[in-house]
C-alpha positions, -999 to +999 in steps of 0.1 A: +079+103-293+085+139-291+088+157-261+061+184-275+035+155-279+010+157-248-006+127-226-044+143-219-036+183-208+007+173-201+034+170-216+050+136-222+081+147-198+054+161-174+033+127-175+066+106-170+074+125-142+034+120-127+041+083-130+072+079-114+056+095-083+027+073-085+048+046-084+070+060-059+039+061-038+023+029-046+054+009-032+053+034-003+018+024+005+023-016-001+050-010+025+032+008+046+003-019+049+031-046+058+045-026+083+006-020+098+000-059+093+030-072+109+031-045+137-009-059+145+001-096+145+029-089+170-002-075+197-028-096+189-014-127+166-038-148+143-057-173+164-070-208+152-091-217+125-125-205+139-109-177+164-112-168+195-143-190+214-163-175+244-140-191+270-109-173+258-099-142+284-104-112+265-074-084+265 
């Protein structure tokens, strides 16, 4: 495909270049949420199937 083709108002090079920082930021974010998720279980770890009940000490 030549590089003076265009993908909507860009040029291919342009819109390869948009992509590969989309995806750049997409793993970021997956990451990100992992980090959150694990960093959460850590200070308040899943409870039981059903949660907590209303005997349990709250934090």
């Amino acid at each position: 495909m030549p590089s003076s083709e265009k993908v909507g108002s860009v040029s291919v090079v342009q819109y390869e270049r948009i992509l590969a920082r989309l995806r750049e930021a997409v793993e970021k974010l997956s990451k990100s949420q992992f980090i959150i998720g694990d960093g959460a279980l850590e200070v308040c770890p899943m409870q039981d199937h059903g949660g907590r009940s209303g005997s349990d000490d709250f934090l």
